[in-house]
C-alpha positions in Angstrom: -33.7 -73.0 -1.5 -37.0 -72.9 -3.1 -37.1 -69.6 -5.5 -40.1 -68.1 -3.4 -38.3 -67.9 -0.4 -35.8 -65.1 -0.3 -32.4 -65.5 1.7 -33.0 -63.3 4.4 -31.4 -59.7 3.9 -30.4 -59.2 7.5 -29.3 -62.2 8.8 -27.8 -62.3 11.9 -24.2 -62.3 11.0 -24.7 -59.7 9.1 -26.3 -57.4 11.3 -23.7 -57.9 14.2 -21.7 -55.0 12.5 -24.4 -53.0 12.3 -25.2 -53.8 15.7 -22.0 -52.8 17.2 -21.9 -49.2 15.5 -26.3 -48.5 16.5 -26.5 -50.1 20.0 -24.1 -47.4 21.5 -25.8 -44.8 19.7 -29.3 -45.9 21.1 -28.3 -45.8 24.4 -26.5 -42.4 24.5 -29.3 -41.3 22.7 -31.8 -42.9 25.5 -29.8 -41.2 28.3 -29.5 -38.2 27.1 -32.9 -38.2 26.9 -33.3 -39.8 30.4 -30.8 -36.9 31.7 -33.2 -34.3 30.1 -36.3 -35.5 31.6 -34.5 -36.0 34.7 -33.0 -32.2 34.7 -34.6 -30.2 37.9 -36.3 -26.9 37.3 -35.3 -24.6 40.0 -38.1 -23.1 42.0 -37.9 -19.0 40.8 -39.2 -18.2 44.3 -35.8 -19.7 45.8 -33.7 -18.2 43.5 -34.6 -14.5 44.1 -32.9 -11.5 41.8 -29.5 -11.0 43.6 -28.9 -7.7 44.2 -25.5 -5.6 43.3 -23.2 -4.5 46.2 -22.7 -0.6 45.2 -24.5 1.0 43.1 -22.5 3.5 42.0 -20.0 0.8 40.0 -20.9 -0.8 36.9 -22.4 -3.9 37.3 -21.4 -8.0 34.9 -24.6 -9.3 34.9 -24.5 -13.4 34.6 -27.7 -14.7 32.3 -27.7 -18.6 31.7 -29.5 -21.6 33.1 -28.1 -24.0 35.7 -24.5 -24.3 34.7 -24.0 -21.1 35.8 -26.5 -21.1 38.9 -27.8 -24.9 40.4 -29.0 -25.2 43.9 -28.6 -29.3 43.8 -26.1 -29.8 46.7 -23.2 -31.3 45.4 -23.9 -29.1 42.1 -22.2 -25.7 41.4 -22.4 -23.5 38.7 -19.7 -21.5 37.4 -21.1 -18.2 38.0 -21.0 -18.3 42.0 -17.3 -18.5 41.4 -16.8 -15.6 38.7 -16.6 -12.9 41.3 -13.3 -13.7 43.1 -11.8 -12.9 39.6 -13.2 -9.5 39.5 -12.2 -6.3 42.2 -15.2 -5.2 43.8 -14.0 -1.7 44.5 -14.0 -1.6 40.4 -17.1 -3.8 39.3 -20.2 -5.6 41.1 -20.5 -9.2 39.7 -24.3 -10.1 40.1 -25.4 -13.9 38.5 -28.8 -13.7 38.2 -29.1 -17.7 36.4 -31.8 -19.9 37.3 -31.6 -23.8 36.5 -33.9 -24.9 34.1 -34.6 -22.5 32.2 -33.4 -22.2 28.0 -33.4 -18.8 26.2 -37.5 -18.7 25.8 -38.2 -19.3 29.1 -36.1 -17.2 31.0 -37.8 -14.4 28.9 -41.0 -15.7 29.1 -41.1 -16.4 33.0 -40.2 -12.4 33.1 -36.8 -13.0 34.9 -35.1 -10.7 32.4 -37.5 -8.2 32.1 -36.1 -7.9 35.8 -33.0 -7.9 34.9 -33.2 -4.9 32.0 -35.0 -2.9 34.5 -31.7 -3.2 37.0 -29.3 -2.9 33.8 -27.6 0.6 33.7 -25.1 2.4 31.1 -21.9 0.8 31.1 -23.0 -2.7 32.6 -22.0 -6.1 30.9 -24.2 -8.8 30.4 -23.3 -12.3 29.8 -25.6 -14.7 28.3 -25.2 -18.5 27.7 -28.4 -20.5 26.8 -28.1 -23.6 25.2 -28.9 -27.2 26.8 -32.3 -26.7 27.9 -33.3 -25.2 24.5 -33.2 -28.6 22.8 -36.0 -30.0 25.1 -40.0 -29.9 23.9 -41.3 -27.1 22.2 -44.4 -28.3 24.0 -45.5 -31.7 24.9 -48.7 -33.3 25.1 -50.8 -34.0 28.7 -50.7 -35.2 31.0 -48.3 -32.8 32.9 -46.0 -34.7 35.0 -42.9 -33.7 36.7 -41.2 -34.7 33.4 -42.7 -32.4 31.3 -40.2 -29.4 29.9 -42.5 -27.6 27.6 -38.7 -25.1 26.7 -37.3 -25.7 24.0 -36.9 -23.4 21.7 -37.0 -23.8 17.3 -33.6 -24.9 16.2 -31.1 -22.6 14.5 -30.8 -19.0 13.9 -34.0 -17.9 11.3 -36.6 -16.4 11.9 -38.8 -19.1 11.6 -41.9 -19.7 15.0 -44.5 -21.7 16.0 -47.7 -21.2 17.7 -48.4 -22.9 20.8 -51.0 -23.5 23.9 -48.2 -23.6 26.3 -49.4 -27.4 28.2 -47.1 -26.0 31.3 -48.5 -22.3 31.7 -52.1 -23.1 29.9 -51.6 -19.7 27.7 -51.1 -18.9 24.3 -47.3 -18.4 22.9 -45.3 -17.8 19.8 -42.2 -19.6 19.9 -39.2 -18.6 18.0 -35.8 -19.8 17.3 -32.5 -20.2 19.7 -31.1 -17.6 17.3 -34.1 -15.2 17.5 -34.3 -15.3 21.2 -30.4 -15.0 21.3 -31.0 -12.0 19.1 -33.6 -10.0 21.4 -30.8 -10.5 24.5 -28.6 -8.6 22.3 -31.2 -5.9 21.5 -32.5 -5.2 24.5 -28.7 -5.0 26.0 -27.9 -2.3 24.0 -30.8 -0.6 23.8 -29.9 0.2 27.5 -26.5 1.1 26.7 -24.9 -2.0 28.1 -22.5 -4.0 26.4 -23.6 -7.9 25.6 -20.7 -11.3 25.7 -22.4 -14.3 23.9 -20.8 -17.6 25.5 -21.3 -21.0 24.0 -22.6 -23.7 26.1 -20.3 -25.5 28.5 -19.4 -29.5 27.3 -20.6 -32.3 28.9 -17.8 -35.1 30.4 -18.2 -36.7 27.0 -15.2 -38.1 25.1 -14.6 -39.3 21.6 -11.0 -40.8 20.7 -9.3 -39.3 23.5 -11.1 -36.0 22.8 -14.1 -34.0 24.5 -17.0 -34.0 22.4 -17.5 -30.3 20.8 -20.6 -28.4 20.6 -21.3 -30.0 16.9 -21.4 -27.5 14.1 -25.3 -26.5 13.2 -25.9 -27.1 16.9 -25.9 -24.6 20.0 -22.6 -23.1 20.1 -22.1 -22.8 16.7 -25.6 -21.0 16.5 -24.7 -19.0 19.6 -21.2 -17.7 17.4 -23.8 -17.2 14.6 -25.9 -14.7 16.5 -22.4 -12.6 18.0 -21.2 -12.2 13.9 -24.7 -11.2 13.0 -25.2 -8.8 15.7 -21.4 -7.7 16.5 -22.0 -8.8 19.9 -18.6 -10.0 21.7 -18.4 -14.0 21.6 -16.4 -16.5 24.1 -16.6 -20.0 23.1 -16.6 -21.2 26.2 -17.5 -24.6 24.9 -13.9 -24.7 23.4 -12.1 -23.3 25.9 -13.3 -26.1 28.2 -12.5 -28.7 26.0 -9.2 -27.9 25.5 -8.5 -27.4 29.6 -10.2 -31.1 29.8 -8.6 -32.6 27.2 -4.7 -31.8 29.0 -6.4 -33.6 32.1 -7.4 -36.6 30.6 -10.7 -38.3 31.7 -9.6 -40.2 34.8 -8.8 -36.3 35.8 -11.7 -34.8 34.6 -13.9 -37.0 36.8 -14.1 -35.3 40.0 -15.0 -32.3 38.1 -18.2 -33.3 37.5 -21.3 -34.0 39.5 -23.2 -35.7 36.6 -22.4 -35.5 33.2 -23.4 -32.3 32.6 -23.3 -30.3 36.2 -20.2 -29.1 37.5 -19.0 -30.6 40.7 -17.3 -27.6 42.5 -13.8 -27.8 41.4 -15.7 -28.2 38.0 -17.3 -24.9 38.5 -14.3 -22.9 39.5 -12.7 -24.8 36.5 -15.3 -23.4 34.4 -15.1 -19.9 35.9 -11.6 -19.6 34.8 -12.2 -20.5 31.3 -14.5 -18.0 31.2 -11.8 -15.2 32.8 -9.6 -16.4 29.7 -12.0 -15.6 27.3 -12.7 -12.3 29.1 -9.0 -11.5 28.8 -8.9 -12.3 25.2 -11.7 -9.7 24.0 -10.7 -7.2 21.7 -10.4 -4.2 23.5 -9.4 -5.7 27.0 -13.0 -4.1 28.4 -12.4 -5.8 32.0 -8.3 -4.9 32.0 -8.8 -2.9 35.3 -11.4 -4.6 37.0 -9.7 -7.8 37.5 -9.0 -9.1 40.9 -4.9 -10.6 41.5 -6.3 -13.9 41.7 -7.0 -13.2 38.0 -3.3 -12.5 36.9 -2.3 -16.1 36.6 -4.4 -16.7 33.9 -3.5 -16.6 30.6 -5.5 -14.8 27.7 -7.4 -17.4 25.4 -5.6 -17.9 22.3 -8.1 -19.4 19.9 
C-alpha cells in the first residue's frame, strides 16, 4: 500500500463490534425519545380537583403526573386504586395527579397552589415527579403537539435558568428537580401536614433477567436525596416495584402494562400495593389504624 494512503482505522470488520454494543443503544435511545414526544398531556379542565368525602377526617393527598392519574382508556394509574387500602371512616384518600405534568409544571399551572389551599393539619401528602421532568426545559417554535416545554434542571442544587416559556408565552425561572422537590416539602409542612417522597415507578425494561433501576444520579436517587436533606419520609417505590416484577418474570409482567411505561390496570393495582408496603414500613407506622382489611395481607417493605 502506497505510504500516503492510510489503512482505514474503522474498517468494517472492525466496527461490527462496535456495531453490535451502539445500535441497540440508538434505538432505545430513539424510542424513548419517540415515547416522550408521544406522551399525552391531560387536558386540566377534564381532570378537575377531586374533592374529599368528609371533612372532618384527615385527608392522603396523591401529587404525581400520569402514573398515578391517566385518563387514556386502557391506562390506569395507581392512585385510583390506593383508596380500597385505606378505611374511609378513618382517612379520605383524594389523588389529585394530572398526566403530563413533571414537578415545575404542576406548580406552575397552579394545580398545587389548589391543593395547599384544601391541605389541613394532620393531612399527608404524597408526591412522586419524575418522568416528565427529563423532557425540554423549553424548545424552540414552532409549537406543535409535540412540544413539552417541562422539564426541569437535572439534580438537586440550586442551580436555574431563565426562560420565555415557548408553551405559555411568559417569562419563567426554572429550577432543579431537587429544588422544586424541595418547595413540595416546604409548603407541606408549613401547613402542618406531613410530606412521603416516592421515587418514580420503572418502566417494563429488563437487563440480564433484571428490571432496569432508577440509575443512580438520576430521578429516584435525586428524589431520596431531597427526603435525607429535608427529613421528609421516603418510599422507593421504584425498588419496591422492581423487586415484585422481577419474581414474575417478563412474560408475566406483560399484561401489566399498557405501554412501556403506563400501567395497564392490574399494573396499577400492582403498583398500589407496592406503595401500601412502603406505607407500612415507615418509621412510626403513621397509617397503622387507617388501613382498610384488604390491606392486612400485605407485608411491610423490608428494604
Amino acid at each position: 500500500m502506497h505510504p500516503f494512503i492510510r489503512r482505514p482505522m474503522f474498517s468494517l470488520p472492525r466496527l461490527r463490534p462496535w456495531l453490535a454494543f451502539l445500535l441497540p443503544c440508538l434505538l432505545a435511545f430513539a424510542a424513548l425519545r419517540a415515547d416522550e414526544a408521544q406522551r399525552v398531556v391531560e387536558d386540566a379542565a377534564k381532570f378537575k380537583l377531586e374533592v374529599k368525602a368528609d371533612p372532618a377526617l384527615p385527608t392522603l393527598y396523591l401529587v404525581g403526573d400520569s402514573t398515578m392519574k391517566v385518563g387514556t382508556p386502557g391506562q390506569r394509574g395507581w392512585g385510583d386504586d390506593l383508596a380500597r387500602f385505606f378505611d374511609p371512616a378513618k382517612i379520605n384518600v383524594v389523588n389529585q395527579a394530572i398526566g403530563g405534568r413533571s414537578s415545575r409544571t404542576y406548580q406552575t399551572e397552579g394545580r398545587w397552589a389548589a391543593v395547599l389551599a384544601a391541605l389541613r393539619p394532620g393531612d399527608f401528602v404524597i408526591v412522586q415527579f419524575g418522568h416528565n421532568d427529563a423532557s425540554p426545559v423549553n424548545e424552540d417554535p414552532p409549537v406543535t403537539s409535540k412540544t413539552r416545554a417541562r422539564g426541569t434542571l437535572r439534580g438537586v442544587g440550586e442551580d436555574s435558568r431563565e426562560v420565555d416559556n415557548i408553551l405559555t408565552g411568559k417569562h419563567e425561572i426554572v429550577y432543579s428537580f431537587g429544588w422544586y422537590m424541595r418547595r413540595y416539602v416546604a409548603d407541606i409542612r408549613a401547613r402542618q401536614a406531613t410530606p412521603i417522597v416516592l421515587s418514580l415507578v420503572p418502566r417494563n425494561a429488563w437487563k440480564d433477567g433484571h428490571i432496569i433501576r432508577s440509575r443512580p444520579n438520576h430521578y429516584g436517587e435525586w428524589a431520596r436525596l431531597v427526603a435525607e436533606s429535608t427529613g421528609a419520609a421516603f418510599i422507593d417505590h421504584n425498588e419496591i416495584i422492581a423487586r415484585e416484577l422481577e419474581k414474575l418474570g417478563p412474560a408475566q409482567v406483560g399484561p401489566l402494562f399498557a405501554d412501556n411505561l403506563h400501567a395497564a390496570p392490574a399494573g396499577a393495582l400492582f403498583n398500589a400495593r407496592a406503595a401500601v408496603a412502603g406505607l407500612k414500613a415507615l418509621p412510626g407506622a403513621p397509617f397503622a389504624a387507617s388501613f382498610s382489611s384488604e390491606a392486612a395481607e400485605i407485608p411491610a417493605f423490608a428494604p
